[in-house]
VEXZA-301196 format. One record per residue (C-alpha): x, y, z; residue in one letter. Coordinates in steps of 0.25 Angstrom, whole numbers, plus 5000, padded with zeros to 4 digits. Layout:
<zados>
+------+------+------+----+
|    u |    v |    w | aa |
+------+------+------+----+
|    X |    Y |    Z |  A |
...
+------+------+------+----+
</zados>
This chain:
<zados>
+------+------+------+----+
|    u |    v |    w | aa |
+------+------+------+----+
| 5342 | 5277 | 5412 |  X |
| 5340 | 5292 | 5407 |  X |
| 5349 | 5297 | 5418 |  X |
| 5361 | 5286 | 5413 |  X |
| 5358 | 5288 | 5398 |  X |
| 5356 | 5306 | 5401 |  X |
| 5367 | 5309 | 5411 |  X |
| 5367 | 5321 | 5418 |  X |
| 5374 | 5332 | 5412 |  X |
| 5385 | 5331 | 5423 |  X |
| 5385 | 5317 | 5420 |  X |
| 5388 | 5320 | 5404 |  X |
| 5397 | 5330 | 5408 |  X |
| 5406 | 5322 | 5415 |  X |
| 5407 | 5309 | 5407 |  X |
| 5409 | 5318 | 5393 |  X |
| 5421 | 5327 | 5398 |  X |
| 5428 | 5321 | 5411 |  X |
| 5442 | 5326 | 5410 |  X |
| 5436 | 5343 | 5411 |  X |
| 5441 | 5350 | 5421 |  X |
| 5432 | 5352 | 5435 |  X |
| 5433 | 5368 | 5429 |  X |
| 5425 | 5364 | 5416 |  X |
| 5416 | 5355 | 5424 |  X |
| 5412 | 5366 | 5432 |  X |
| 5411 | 5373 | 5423 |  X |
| 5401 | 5365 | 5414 |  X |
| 5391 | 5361 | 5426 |  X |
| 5390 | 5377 | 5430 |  X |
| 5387 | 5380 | 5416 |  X |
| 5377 | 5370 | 5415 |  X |
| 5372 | 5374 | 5429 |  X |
| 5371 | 5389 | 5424 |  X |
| 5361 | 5382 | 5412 |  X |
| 5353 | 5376 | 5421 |  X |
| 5351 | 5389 | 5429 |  X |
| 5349 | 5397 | 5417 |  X |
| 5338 | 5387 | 5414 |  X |
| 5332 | 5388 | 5428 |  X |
| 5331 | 5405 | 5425 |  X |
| 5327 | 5403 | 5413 |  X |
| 5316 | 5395 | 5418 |  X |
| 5312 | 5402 | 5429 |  X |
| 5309 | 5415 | 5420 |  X |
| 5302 | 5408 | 5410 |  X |
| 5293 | 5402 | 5421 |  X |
| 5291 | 5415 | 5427 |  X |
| 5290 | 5423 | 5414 |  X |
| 5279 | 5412 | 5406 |  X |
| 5274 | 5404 | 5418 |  X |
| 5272 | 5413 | 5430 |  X |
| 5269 | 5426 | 5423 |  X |
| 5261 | 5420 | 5410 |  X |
| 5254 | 5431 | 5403 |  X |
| 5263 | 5442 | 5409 |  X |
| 5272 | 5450 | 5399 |  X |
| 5279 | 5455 | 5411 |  X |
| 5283 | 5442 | 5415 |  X |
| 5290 | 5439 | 5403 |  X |
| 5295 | 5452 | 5399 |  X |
| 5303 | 5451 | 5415 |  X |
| 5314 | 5443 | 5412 |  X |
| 5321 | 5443 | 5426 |  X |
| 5332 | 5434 | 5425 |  X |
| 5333 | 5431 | 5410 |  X |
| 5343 | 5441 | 5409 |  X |
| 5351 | 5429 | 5416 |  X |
| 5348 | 5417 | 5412 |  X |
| 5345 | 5422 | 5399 |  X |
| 5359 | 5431 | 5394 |  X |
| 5368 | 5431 | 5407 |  X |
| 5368 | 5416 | 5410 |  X |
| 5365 | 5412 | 5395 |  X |
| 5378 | 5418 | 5391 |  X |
| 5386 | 5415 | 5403 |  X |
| 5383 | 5400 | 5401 |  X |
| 5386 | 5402 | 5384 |  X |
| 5400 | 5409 | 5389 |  X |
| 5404 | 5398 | 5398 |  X |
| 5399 | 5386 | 5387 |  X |
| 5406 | 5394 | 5376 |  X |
| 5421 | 5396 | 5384 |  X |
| 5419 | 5382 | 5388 |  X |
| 5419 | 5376 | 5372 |  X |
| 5429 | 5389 | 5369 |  X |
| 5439 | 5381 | 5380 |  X |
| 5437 | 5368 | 5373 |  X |
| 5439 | 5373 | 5359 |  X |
| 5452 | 5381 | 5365 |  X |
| 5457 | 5366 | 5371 |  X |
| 5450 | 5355 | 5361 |  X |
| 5457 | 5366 | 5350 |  X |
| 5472 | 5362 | 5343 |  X |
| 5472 | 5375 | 5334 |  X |
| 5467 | 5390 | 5337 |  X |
| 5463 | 5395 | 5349 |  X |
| 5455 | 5406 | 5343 |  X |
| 5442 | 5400 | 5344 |  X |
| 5440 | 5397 | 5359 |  X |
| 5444 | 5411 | 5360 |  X |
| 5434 | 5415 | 5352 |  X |
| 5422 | 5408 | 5357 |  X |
| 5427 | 5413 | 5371 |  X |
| 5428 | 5427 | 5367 |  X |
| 5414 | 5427 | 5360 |  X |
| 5408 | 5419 | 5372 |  X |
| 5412 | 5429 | 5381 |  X |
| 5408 | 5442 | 5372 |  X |
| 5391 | 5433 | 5371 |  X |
| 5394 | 5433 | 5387 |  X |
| 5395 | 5446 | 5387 |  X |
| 5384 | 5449 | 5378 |  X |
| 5376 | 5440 | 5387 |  X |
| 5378 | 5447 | 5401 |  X |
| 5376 | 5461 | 5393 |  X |
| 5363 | 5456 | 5388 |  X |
| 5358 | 5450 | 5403 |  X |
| 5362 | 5464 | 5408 |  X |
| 5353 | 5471 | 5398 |  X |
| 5341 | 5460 | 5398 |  X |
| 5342 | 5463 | 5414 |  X |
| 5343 | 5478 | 5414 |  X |
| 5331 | 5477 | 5405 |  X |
| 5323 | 5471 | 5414 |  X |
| 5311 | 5467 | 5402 |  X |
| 5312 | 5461 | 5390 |  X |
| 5307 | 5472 | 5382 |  X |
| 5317 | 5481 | 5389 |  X |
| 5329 | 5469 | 5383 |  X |
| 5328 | 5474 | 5370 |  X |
| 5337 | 5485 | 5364 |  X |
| 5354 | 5489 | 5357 |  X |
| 5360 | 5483 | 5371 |  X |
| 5352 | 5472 | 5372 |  X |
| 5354 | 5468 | 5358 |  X |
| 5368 | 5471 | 5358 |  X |
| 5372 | 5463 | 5370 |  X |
| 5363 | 5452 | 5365 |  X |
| 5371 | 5452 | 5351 |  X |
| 5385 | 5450 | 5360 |  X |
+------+------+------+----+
</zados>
């Protein structure tokens, strides 16, 4: 009964928006796949950082791969959502064209400011390394 009255998300998917393209189904299910593997990472190094190393500042100051899952997947996955609406304001929209230009234009420039900020959070190695002008700059984008 909880399966009928819940559905699976491919399930909800499929019954609320049939006539979408195979591109934009695609496109959706790997895009909800990349938030279940940012979850899993996330996960993973929270476990190792408060579970296994409990009482280590050096476990929690490491943050092996939260430069990932944390900027670089967290941005790619908020670009792909944001173009994705941008599209279906540009085709739901009778008027100007301006503003699904410019939500793509800004989602692209936060990508940008996303990767920028996994690079430095990767190069730093440490979290109290993180902190500085680039870091805050790139973060700002």
């Amino acid at each position: 009964m909880t399966e009928r009255l819940c559905g699976t998300f491919s399930d909800l998917f499929s019954i609320e928006f049939p006539y979408d393209s195979r591109g934009l189904k695609a496109l959706v299910y790997t895009t909800y796949l990349a938030q279940v593997a940012q979850t899993f990472l996330i996960t993973e190094s929270d476990f190792r950082a408060f579970g296994l190393g409990y009482g280590q500042v050096d476990a929690v100051e490491n943050e092996e791969t939260m430069w990932f899952s944390g900027f670089v997947l967290s941005s790619l996955i908020a670009c792909v959502i944001q173009l994705f609406y941008a599209n279906r304001i540009r085709t739901a929209g009778q008027g100007s064209q301006i503003l699904p230009y410019c939500i793509a234009i800004l989602a692209l420039t936060q990508l940008g400011g996303g990767i920028a900020t996994g690079v430095i959070a990767h190069q730093a190695h440490l979290l109290t390394n993180l902190f500085g002008k680039k870091f805050y700059t790139a973060t700002g984008i």
